[in-house]
C-alpha positions as CSV (number, residue, x, y, z in Angstrom):
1,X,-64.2,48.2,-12.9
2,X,-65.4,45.7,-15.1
3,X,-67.9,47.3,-17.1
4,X,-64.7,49.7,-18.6
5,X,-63.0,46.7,-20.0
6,X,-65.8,45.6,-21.4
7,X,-66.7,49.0,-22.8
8,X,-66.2,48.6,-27.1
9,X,-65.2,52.3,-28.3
10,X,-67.3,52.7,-31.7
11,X,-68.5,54.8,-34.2
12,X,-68.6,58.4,-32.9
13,X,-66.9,57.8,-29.5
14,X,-63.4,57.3,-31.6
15,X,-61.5,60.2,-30.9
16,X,-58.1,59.1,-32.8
17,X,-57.3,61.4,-36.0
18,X,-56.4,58.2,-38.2
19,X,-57.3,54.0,-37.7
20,X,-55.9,51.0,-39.6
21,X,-59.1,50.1,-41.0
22,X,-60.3,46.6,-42.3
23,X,-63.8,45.8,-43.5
24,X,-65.1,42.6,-42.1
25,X,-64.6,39.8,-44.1
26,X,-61.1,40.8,-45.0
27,X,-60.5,43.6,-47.3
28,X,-58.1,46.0,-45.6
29,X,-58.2,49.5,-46.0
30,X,-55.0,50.6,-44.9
31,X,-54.2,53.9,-42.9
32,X,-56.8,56.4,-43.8
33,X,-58.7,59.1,-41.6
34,X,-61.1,58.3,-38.8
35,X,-63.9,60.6,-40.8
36,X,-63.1,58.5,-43.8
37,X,-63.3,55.3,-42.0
38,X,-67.0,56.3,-40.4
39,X,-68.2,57.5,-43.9
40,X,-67.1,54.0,-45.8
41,X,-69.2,52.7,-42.5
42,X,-72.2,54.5,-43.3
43,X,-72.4,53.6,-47.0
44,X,-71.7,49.7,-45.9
45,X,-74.6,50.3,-43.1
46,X,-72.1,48.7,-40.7
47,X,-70.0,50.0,-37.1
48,X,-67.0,51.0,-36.9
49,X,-65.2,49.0,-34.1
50,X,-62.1,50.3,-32.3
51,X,-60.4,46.8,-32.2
52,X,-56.5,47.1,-31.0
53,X,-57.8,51.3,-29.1
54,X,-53.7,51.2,-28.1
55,X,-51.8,50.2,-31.4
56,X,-50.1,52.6,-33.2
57,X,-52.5,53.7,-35.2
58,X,-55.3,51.7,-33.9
59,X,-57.0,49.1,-35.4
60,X,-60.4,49.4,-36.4
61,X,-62.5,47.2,-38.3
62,X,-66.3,48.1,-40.1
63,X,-68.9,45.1,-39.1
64,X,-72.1,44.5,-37.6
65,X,-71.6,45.2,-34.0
66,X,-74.8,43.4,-33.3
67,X,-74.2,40.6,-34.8
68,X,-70.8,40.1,-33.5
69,X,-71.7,40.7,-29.9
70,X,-74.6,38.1,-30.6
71,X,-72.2,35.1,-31.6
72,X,-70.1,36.1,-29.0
73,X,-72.4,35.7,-26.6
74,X,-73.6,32.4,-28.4
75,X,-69.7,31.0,-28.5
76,X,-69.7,32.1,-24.7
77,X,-73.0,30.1,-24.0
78,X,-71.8,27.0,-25.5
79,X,-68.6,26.9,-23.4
80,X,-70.3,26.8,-20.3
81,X,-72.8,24.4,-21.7
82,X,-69.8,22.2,-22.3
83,X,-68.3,22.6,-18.9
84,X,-68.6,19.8,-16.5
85,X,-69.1,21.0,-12.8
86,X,-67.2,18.3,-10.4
87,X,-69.7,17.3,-7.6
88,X,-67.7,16.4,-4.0
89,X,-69.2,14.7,-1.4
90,X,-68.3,14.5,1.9
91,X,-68.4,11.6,4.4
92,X,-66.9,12.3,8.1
93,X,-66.3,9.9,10.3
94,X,-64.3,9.5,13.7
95,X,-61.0,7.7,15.2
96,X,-64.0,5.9,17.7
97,X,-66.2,4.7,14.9
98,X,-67.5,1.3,14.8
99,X,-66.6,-1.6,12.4
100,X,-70.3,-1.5,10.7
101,X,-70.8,2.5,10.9
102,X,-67.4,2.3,8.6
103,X,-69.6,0.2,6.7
104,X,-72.6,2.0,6.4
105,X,-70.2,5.1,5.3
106,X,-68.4,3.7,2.9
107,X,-71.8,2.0,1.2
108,X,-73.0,5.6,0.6
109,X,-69.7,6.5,-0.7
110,X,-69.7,3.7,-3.1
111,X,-73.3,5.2,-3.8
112,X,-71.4,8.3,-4.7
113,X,-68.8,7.2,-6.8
114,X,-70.8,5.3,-9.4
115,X,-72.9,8.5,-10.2
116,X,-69.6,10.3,-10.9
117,X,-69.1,12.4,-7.7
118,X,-65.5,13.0,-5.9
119,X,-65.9,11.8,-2.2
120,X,-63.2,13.6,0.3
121,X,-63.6,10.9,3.9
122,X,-62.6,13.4,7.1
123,X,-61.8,12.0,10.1
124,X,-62.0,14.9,12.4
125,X,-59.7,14.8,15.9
126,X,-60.9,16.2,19.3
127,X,-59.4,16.9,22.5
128,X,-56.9,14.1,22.9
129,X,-57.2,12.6,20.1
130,X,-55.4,15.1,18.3
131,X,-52.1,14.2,20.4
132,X,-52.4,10.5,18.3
133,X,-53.6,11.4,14.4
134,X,-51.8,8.3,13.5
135,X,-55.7,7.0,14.9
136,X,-57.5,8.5,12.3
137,X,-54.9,7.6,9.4
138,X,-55.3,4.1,10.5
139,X,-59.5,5.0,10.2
140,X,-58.9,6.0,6.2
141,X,-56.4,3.4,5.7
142,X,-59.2,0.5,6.7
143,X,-61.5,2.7,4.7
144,X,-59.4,2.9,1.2
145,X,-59.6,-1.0,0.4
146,X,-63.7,-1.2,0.5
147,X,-63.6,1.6,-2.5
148,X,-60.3,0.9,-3.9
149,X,-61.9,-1.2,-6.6
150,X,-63.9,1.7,-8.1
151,X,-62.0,4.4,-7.1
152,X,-58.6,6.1,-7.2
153,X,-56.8,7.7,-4.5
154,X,-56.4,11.5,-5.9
155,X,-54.7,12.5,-2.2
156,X,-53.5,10.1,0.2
157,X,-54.4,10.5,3.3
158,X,-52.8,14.3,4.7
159,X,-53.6,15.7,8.0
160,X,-54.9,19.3,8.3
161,X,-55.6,20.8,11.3
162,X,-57.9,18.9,13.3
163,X,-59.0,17.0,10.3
164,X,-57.3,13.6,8.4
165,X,-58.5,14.2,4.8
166,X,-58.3,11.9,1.7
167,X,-59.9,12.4,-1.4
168,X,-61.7,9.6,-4.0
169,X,-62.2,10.0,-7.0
170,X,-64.0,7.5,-9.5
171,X,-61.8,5.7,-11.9
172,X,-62.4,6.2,-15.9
């Protein structure tokens, strides 16, 4: 499906009897035949692009094909060079965990946060504890003061399913 969209009608494949025409760099050529157009292509040694196939007429424009698709492609890669991809961490824990496990948890969550990375705590519920999830808010809400100082609650603590969630991210 994809590959049709990205399909660039050109040169010989334009079956339209007359284009818009404009000669990259700016000089338009107004509404002239689609034989004209390709023959003003051929003497410049350039492509003729069906830009706007569904105007009326459509647009076309004389350029290097090549070269176009080719900074394209180069605008493209910079962008995703320049994207930052968010790294979350998880750290589960349980309504029975001990004091110093908590601890241990939270020192590798610290861990996390200075290098950057969002840190989602789970507390997950089974059997019977799920009839009391106020247990595992109260888990998160003894966790949240030993990374409050170098992180910032993006959600509070929710429940979901059989899961209490909260997510950390680090402050700026």
């Amino acid at each position: 499906m994809s590959k049709n969209k990205d399909r660039v009608i050109m040169n010989d494949d334009i079956r339209v009897p007359e284009v818009r025409c404009n000669v990259d760099g700016g000089e338009s050529l107004g509404i002239i035949s689609t034989d004209e157009a390709m023959t003003k292509a051929n003497e410049l040694g350039l492509d003729l692009v069906l830009i706007a196939p569904n105007a009326k007429p459509p647009v076309a424009k004389i350029m290097d094909y090549g070269k176009f698709k080719y900074q394209e492609e180069k605008k493209l890669k910079e962008q995703r060079k320049n994207q930052v991809k968010i790294d979350v961490k998880e750290i589960k824990l349980s309504v029975k965990i001990a004091e110093n496990d908590i601890a241990y948890k939270v020192k590798h969550a610290r861990e996390f946060l200075e290098k950057g990375k969002h840190v989602k705590f789970r507390v997950f519920l089974r059997g019977r504890e799920m009839a009391h999830p106020e247990a595992a808010r109260e888990v998160l809400e003894r966790v949240w003061p030993m990374v409050e100082d170098i992180a910032t609650m993006e959600k509070p603590p929710k429940f979901e399913g059989r899961y209490y969630n909260m997510y950390v991210v680090p402050k700026k």
